[in-house]
Each structure stands twice: as C-alpha cells, then as structure tokens.
mmCIF file of the N, C-alpha and C atoms, coordinates in Angstrom:
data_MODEL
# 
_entry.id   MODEL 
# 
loop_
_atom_site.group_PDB 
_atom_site.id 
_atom_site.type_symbol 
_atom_site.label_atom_id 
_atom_site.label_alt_id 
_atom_site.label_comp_id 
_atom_site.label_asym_id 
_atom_site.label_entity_id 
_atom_site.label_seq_id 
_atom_site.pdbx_PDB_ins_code 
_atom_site.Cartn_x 
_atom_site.Cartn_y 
_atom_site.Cartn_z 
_atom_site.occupancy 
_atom_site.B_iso_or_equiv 
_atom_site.pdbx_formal_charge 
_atom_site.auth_seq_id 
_atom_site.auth_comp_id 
_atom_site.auth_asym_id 
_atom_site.auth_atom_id 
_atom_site.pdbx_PDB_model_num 
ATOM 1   N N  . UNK A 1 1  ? 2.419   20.323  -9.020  1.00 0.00 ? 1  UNK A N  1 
ATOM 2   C CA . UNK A 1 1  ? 3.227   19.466  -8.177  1.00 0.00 ? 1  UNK A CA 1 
ATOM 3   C C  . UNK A 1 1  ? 4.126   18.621  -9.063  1.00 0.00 ? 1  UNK A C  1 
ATOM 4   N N  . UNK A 1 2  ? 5.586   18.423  -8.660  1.00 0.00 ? 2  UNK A N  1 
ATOM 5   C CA . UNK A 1 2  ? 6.419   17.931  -9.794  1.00 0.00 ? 2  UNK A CA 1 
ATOM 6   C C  . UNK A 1 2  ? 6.169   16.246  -9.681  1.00 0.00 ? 2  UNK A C  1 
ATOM 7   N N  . UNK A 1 3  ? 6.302   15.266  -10.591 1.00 0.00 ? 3  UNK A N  1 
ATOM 8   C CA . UNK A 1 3  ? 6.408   13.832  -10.394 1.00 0.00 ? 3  UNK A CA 1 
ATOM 9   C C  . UNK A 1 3  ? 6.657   13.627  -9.714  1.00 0.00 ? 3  UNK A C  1 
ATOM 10  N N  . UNK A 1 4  ? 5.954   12.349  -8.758  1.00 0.00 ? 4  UNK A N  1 
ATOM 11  C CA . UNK A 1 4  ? 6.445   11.685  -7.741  1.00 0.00 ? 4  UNK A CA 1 
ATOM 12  C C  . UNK A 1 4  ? 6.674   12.026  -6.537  1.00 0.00 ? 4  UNK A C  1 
ATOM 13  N N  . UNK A 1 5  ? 5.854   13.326  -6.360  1.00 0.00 ? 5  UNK A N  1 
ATOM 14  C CA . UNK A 1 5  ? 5.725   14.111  -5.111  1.00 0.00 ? 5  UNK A CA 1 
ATOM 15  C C  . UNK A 1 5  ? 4.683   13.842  -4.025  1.00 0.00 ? 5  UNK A C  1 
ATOM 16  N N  . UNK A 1 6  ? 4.400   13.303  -3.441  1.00 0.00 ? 6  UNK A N  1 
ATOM 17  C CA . UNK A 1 6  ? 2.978   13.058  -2.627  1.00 0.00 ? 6  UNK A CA 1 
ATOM 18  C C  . UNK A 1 6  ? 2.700   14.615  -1.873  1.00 0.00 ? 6  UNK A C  1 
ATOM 19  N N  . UNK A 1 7  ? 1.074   14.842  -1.551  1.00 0.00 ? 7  UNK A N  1 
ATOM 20  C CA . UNK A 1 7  ? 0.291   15.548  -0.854  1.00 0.00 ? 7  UNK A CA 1 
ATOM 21  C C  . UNK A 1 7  ? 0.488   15.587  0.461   1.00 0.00 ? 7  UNK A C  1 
ATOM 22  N N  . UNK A 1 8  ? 0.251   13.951  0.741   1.00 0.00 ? 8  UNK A N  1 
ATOM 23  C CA . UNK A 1 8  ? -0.144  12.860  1.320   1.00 0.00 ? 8  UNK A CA 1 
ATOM 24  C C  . UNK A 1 8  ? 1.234   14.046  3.036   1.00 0.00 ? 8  UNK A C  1 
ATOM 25  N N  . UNK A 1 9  ? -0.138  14.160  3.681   1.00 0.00 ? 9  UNK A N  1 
ATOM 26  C CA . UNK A 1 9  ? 0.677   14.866  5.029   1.00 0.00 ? 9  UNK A CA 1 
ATOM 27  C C  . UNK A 1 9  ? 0.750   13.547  6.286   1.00 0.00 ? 9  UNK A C  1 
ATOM 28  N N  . UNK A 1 10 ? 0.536   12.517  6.144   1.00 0.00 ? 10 UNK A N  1 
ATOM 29  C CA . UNK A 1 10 ? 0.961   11.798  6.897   1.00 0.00 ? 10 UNK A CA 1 
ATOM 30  C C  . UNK A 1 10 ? 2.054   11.307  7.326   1.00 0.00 ? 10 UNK A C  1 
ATOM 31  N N  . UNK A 1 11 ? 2.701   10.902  8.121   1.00 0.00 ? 11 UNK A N  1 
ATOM 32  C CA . UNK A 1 11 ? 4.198   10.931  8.578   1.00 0.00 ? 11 UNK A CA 1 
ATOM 33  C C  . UNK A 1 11 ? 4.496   9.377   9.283   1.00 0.00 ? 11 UNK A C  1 
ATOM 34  N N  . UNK A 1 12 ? 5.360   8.718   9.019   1.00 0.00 ? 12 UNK A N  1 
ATOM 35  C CA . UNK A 1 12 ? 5.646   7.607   9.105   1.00 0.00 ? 12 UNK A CA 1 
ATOM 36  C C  . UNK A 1 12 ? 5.859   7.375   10.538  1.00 0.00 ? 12 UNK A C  1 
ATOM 37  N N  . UNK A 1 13 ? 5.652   6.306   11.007  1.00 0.00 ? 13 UNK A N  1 
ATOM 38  C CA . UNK A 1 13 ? 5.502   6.724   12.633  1.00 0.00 ? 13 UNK A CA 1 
ATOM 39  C C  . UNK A 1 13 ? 7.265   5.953   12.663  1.00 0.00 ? 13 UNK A C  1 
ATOM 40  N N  . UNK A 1 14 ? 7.539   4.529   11.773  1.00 0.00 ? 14 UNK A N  1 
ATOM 41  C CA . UNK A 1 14 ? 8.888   4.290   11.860  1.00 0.00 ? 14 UNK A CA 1 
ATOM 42  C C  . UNK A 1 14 ? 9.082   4.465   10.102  1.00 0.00 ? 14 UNK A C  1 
ATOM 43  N N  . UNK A 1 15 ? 10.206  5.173   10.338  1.00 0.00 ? 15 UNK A N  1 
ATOM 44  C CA . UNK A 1 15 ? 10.464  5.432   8.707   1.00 0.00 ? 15 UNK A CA 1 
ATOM 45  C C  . UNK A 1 15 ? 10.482  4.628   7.691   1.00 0.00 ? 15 UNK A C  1 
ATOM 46  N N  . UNK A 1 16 ? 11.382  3.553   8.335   1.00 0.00 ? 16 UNK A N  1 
ATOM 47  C CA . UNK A 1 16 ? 12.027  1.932   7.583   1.00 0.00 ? 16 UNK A CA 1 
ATOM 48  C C  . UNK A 1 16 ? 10.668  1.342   7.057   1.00 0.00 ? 16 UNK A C  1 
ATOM 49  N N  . UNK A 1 17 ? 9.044   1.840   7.507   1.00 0.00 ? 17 UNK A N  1 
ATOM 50  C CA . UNK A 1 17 ? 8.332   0.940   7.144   1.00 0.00 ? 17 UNK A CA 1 
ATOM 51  C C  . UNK A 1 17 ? 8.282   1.813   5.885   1.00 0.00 ? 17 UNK A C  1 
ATOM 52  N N  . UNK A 1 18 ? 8.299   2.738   4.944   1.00 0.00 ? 18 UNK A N  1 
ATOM 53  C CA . UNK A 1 18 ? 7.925   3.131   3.899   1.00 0.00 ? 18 UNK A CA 1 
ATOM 54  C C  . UNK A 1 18 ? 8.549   2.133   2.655   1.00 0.00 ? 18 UNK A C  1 
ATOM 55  N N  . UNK A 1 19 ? 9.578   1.402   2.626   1.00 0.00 ? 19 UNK A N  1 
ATOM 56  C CA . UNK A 1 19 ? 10.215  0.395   1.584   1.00 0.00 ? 19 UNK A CA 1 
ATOM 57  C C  . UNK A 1 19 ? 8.802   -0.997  1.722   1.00 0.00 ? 19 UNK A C  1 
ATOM 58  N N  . UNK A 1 20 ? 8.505   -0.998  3.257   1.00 0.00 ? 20 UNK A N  1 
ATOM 59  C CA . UNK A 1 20 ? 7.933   -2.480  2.991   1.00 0.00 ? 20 UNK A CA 1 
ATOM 60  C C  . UNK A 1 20 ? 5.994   -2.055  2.882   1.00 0.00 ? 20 UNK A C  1 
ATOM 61  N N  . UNK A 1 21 ? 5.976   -0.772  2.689   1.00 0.00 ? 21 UNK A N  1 
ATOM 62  C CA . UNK A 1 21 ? 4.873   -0.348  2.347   1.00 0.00 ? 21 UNK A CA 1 
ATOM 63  C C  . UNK A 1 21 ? 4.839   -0.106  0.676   1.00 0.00 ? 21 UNK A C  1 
ATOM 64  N N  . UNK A 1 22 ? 5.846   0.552   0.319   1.00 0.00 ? 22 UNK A N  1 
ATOM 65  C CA . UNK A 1 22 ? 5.707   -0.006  -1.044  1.00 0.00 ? 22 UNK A CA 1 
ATOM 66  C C  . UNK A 1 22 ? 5.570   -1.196  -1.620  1.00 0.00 ? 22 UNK A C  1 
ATOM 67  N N  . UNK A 1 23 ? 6.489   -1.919  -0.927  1.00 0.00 ? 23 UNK A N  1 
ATOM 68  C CA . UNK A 1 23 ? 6.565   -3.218  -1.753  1.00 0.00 ? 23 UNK A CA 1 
ATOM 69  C C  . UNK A 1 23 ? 5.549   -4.146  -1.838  1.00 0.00 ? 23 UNK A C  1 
ATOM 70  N N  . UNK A 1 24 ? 4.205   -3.654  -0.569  1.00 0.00 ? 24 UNK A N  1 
ATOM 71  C CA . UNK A 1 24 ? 2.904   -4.321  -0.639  1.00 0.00 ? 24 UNK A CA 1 
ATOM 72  C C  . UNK A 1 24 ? 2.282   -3.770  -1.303  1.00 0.00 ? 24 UNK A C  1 
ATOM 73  N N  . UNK A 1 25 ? 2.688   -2.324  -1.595  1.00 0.00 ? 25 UNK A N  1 
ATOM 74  C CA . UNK A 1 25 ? 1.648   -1.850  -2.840  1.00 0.00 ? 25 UNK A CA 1 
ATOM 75  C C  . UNK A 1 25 ? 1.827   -2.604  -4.418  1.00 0.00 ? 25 UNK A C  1 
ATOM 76  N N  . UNK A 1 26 ? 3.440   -3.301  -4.476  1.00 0.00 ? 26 UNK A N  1 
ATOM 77  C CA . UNK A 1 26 ? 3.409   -3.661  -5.990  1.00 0.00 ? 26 UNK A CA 1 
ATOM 78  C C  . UNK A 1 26 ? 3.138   -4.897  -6.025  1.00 0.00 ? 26 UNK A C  1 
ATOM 79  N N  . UNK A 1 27 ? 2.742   -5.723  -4.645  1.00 0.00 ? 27 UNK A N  1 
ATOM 80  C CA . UNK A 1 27 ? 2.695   -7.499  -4.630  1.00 0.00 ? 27 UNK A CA 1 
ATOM 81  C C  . UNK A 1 27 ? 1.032   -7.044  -4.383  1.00 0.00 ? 27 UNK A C  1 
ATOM 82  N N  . UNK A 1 28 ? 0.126   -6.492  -3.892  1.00 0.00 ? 28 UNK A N  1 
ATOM 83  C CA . UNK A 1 28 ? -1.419  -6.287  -3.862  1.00 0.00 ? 28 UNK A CA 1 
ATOM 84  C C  . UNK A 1 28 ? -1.790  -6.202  -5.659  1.00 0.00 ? 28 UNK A C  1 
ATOM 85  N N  . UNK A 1 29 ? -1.096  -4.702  -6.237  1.00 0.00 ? 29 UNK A N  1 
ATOM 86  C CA . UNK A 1 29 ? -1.314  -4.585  -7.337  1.00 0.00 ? 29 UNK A CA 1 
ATOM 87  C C  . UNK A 1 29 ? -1.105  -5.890  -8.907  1.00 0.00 ? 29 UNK A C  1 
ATOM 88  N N  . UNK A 1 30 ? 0.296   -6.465  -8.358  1.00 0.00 ? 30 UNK A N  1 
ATOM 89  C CA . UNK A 1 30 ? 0.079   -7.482  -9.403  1.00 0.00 ? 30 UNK A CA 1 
ATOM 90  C C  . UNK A 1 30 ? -0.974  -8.725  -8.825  1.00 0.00 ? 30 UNK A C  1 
ATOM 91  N N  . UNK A 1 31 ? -1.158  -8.597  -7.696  1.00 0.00 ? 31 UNK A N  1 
ATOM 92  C CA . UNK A 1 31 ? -2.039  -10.134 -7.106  1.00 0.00 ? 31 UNK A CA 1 
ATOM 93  C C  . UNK A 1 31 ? -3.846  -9.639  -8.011  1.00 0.00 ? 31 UNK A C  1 
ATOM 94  N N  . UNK A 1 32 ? -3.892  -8.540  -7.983  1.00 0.00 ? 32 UNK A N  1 
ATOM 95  C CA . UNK A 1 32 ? -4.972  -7.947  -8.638  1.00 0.00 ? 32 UNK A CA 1 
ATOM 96  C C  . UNK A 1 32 ? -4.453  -7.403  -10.462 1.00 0.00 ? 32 UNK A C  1 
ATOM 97  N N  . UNK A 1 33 ? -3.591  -7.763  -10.973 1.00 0.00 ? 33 UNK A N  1 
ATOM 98  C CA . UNK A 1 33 ? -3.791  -7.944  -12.072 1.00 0.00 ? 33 UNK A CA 1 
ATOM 99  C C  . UNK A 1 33 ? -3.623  -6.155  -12.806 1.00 0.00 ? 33 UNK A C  1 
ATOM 100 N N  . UNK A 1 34 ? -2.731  -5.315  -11.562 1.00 0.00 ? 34 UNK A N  1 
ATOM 101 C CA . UNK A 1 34 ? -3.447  -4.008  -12.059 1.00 0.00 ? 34 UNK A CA 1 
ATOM 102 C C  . UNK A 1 34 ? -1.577  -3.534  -12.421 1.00 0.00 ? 34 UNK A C  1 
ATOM 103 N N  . UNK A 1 35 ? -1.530  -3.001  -13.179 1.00 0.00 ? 35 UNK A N  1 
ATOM 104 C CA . UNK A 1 35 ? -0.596  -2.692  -14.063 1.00 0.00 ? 35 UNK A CA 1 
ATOM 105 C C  . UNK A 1 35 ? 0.289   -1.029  -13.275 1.00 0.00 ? 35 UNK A C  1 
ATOM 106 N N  . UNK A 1 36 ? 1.460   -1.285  -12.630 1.00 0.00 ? 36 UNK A N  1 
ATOM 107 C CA . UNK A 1 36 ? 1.980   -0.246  -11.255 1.00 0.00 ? 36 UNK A CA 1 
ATOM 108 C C  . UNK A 1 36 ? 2.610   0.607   -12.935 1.00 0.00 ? 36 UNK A C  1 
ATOM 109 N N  . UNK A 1 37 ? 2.336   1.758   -12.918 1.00 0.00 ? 37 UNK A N  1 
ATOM 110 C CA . UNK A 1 37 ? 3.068   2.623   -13.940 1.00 0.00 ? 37 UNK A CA 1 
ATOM 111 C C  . UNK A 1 37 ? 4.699   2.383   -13.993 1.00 0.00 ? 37 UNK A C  1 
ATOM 112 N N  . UNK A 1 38 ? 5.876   2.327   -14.701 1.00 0.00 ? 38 UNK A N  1 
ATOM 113 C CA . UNK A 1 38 ? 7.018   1.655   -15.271 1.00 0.00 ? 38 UNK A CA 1 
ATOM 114 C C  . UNK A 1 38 ? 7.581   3.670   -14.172 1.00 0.00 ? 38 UNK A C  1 
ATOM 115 N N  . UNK A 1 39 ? 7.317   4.393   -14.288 1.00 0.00 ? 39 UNK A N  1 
ATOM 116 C CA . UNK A 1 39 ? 7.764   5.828   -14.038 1.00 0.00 ? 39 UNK A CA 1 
ATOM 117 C C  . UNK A 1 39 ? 7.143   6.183   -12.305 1.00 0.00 ? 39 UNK A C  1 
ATOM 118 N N  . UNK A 1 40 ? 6.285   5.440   -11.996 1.00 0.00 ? 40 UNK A N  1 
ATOM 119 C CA . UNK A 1 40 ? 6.157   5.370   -10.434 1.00 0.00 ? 40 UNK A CA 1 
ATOM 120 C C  . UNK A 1 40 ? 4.888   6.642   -10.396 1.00 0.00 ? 40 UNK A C  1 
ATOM 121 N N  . UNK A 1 41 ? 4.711   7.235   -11.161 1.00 0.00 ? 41 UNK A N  1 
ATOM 122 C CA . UNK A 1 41 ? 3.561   8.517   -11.149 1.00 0.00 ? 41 UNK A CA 1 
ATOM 123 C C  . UNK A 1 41 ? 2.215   8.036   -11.193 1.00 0.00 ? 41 UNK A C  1 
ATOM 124 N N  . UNK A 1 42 ? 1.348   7.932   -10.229 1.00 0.00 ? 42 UNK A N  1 
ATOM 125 C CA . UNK A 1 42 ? -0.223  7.075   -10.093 1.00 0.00 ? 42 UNK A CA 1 
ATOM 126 C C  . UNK A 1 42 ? -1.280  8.171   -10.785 1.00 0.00 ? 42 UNK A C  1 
ATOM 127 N N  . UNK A 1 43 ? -0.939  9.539   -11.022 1.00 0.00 ? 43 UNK A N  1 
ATOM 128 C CA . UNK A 1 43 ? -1.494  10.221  -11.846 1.00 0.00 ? 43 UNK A CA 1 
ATOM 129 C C  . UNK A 1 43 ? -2.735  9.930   -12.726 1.00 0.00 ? 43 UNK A C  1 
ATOM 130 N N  . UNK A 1 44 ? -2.474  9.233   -13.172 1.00 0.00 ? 44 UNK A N  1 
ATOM 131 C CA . UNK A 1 44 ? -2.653  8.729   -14.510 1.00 0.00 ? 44 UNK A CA 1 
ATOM 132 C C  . UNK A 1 44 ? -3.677  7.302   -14.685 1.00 0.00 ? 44 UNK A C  1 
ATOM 133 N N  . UNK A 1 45 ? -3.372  6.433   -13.572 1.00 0.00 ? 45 UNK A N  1 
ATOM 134 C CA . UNK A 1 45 ? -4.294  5.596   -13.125 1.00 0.00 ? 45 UNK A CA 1 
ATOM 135 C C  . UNK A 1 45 ? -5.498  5.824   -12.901 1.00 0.00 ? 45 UNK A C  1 
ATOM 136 N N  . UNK A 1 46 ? -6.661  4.984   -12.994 1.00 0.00 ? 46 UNK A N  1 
ATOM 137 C CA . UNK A 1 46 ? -7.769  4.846   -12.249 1.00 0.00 ? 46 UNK A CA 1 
ATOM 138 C C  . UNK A 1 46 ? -7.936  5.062   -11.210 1.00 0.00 ? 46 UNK A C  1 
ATOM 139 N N  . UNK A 1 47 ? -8.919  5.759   -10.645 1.00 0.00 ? 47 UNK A N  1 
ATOM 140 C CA . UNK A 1 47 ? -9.335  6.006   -8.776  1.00 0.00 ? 47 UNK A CA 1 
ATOM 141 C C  . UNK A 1 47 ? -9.637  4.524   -8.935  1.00 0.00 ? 47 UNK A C  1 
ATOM 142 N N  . UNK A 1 48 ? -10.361 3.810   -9.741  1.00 0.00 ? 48 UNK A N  1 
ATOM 143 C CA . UNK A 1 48 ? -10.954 2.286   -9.035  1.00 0.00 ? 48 UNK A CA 1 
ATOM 144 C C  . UNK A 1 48 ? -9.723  1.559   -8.960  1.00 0.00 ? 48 UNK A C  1 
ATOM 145 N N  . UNK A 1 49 ? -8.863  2.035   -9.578  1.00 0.00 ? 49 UNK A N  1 
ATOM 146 C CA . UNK A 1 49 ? -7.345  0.676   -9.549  1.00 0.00 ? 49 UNK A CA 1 
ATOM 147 C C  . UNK A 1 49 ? -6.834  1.020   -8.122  1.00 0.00 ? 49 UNK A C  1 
ATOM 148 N N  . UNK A 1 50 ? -6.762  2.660   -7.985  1.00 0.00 ? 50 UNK A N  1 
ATOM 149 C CA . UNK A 1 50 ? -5.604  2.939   -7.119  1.00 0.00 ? 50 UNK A CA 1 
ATOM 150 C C  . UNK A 1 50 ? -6.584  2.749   -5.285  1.00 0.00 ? 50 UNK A C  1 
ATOM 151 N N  . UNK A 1 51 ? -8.013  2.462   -5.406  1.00 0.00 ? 51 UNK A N  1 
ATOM 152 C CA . UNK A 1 51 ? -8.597  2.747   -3.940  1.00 0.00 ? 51 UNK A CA 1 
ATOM 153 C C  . UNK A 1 51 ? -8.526  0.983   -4.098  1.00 0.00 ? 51 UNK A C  1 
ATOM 154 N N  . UNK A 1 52 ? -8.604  0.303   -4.872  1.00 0.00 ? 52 UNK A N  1 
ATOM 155 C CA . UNK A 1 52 ? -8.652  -1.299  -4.661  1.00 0.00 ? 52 UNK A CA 1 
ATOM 156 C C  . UNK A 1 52 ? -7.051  -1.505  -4.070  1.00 0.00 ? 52 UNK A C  1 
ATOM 157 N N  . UNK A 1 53 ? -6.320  -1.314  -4.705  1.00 0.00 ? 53 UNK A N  1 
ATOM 158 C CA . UNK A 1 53 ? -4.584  -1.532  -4.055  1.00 0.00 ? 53 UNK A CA 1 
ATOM 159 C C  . UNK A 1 53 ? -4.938  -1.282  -2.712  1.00 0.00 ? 53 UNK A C  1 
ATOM 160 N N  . UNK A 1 54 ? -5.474  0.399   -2.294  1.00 0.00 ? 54 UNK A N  1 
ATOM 161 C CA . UNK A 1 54 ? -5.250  0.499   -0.842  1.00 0.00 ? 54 UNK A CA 1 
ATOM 162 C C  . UNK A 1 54 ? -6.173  0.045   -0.148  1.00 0.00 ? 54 UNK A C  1 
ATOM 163 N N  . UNK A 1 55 ? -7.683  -0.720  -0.904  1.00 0.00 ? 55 UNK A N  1 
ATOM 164 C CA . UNK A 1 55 ? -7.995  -0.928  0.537   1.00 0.00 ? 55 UNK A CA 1 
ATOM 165 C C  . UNK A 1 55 ? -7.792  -2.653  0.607   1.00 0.00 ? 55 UNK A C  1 
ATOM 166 N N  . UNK A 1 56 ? -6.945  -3.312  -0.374  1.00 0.00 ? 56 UNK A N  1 
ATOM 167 C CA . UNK A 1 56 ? -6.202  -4.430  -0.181  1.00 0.00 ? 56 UNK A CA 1 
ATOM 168 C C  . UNK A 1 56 ? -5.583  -4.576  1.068   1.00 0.00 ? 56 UNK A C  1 
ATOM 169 N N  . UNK A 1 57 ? -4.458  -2.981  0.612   1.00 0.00 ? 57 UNK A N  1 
ATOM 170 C CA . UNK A 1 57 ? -2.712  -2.735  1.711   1.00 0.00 ? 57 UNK A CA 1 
ATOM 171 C C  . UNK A 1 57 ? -3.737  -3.131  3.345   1.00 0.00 ? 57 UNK A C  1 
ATOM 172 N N  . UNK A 1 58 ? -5.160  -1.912  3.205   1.00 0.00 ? 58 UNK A N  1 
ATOM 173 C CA . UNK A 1 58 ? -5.386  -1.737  4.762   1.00 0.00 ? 58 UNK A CA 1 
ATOM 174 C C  . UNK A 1 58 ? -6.024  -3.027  4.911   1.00 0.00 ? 58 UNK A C  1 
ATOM 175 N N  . UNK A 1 59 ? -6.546  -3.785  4.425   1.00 0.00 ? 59 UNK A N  1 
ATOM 176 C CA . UNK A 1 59 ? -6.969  -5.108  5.128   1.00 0.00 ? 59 UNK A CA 1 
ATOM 177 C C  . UNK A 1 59 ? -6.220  -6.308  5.318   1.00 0.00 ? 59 UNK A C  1 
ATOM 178 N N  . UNK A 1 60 ? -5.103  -6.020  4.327   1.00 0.00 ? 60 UNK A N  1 
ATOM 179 C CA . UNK A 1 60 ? -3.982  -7.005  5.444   1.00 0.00 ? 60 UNK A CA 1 
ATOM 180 C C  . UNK A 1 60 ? -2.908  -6.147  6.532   1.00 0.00 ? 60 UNK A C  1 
ATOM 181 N N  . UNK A 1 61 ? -2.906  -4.744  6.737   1.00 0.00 ? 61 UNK A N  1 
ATOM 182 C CA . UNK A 1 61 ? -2.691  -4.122  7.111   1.00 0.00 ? 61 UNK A CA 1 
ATOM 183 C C  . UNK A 1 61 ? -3.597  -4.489  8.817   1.00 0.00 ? 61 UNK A C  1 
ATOM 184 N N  . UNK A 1 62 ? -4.748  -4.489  8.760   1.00 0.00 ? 62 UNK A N  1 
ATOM 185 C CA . UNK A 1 62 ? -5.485  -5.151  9.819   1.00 0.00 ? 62 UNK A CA 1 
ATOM 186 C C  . UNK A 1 62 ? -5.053  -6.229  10.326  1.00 0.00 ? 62 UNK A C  1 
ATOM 187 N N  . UNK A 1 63 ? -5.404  -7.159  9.134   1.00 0.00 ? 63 UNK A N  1 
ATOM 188 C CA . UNK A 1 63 ? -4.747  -8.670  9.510   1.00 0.00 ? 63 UNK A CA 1 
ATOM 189 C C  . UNK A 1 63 ? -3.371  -8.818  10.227  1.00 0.00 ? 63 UNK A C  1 
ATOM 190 N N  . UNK A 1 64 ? -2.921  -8.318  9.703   1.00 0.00 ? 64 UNK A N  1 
ATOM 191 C CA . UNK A 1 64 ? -1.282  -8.473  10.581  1.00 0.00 ? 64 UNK A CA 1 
ATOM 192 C C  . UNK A 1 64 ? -1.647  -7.608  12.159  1.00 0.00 ? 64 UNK A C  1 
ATOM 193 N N  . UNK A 1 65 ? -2.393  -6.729  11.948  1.00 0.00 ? 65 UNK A N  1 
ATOM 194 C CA . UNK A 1 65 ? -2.309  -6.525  13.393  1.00 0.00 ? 65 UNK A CA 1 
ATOM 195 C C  . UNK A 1 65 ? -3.029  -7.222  14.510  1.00 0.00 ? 65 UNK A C  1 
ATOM 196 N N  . UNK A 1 66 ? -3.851  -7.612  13.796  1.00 0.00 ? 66 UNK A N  1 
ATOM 197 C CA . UNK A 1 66 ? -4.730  -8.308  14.632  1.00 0.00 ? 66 UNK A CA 1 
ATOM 198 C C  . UNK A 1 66 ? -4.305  -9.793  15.126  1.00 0.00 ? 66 UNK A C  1 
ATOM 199 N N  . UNK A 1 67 ? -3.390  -10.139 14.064  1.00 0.00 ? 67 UNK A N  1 
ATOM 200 C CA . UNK A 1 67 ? -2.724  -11.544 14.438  1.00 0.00 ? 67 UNK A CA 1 
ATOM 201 C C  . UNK A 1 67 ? -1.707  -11.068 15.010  1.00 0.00 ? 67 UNK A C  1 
ATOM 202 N N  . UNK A 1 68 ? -1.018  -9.984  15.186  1.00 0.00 ? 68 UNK A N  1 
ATOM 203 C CA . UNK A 1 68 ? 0.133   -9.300  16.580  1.00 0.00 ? 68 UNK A CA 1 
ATOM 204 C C  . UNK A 1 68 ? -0.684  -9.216  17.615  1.00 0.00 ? 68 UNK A C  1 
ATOM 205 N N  . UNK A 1 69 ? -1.790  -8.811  17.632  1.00 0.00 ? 69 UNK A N  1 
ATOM 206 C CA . UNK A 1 69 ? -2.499  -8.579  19.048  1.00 0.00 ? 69 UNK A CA 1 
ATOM 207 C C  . UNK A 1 69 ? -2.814  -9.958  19.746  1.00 0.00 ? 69 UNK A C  1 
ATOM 208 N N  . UNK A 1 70 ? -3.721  -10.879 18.728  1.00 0.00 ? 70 UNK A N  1 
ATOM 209 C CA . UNK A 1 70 ? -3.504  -12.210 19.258  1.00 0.00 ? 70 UNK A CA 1 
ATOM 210 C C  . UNK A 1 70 ? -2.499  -13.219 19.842  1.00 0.00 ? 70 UNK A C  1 
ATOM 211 N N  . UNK A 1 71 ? -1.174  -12.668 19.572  1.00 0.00 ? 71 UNK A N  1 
ATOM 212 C CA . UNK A 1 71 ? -0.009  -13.463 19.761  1.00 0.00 ? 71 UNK A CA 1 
ATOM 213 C C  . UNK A 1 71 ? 0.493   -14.030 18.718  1.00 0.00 ? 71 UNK A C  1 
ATOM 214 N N  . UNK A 1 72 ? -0.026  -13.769 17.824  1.00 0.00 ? 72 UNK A N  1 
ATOM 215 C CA . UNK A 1 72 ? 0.685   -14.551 16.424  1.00 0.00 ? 72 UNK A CA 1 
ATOM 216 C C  . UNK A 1 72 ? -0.180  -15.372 15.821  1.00 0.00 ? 72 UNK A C  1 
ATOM 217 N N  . UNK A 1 73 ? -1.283  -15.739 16.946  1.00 0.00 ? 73 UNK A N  1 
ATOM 218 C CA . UNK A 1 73 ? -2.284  -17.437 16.755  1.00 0.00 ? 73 UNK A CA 1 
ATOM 219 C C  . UNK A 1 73 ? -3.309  -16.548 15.383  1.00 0.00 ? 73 UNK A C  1 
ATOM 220 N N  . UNK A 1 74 ? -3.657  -17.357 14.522  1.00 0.00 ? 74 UNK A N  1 
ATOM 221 C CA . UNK A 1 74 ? -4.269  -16.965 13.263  1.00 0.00 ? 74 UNK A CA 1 
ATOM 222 C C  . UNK A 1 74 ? -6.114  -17.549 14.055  1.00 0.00 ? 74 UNK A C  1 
ATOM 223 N N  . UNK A 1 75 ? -6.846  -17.153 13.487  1.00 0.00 ? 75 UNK A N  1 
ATOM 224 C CA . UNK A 1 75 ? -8.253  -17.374 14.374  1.00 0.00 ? 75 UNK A CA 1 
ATOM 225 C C  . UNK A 1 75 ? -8.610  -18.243 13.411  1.00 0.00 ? 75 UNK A C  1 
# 
C-alpha cells in the first residue's frame, strides 16, 4: 500500500468533517505528548500511541455528542 493511503473502508457521513477530524487527531496527540510523524505515515508508530490518540478522538467524540443531545447544557 503506497504512503498515506488508508484501509480504513469507512466513509464520511459529511465530508467537511475529515479536516476537523484531523485536526483533533494532532491537538489529542500533542495534549498527550505523542510525537504526529513530520511525513503524515502512522506506520511506524506505536499501536499504544496510535489506539491512545483514538480512543482520546472517541471520548470527546462522545462528549460533544452527548452535550448536542442535551442541548448544549454540560452535566
């Protein structure tokens, strides 16, 4: 598979969110101290670096929804 190619068969339900899905992957990763490769290829990384980023993304990924479902009100 050439660089920077994903597997990954999931499909964006709105496209526009793939920029602000990255960009929580590189504000999770530096909030955790974990070093995003300079060439964008995760290859090469740790499974423990790269499953901590995502299960960061999905638990504020929750959070935001759950504070949309509430109305905005934070619990």
């Amino acid at each position: 598979m050439a660089q920077g190619q994903s597997r990954s068969s999931n499909v964006l339900v709105v496209p526009q969110a793939s920029s602000a899905l990255d960009q929580m992957k590189y504000e999770v990763a530096q909030e955790l101290g974990i070093q995003i490769p300079q060439d964008g290829y995760f290859g090469y990384m740790a499974t423990r670096d790269t499953g901590a980023i995502g299960g960061h993304i999905t638990r504020r990924l929750v959070q935001i929804a759950e504070q949309s479902l509430a109305g905005g009100q934070l619990r």
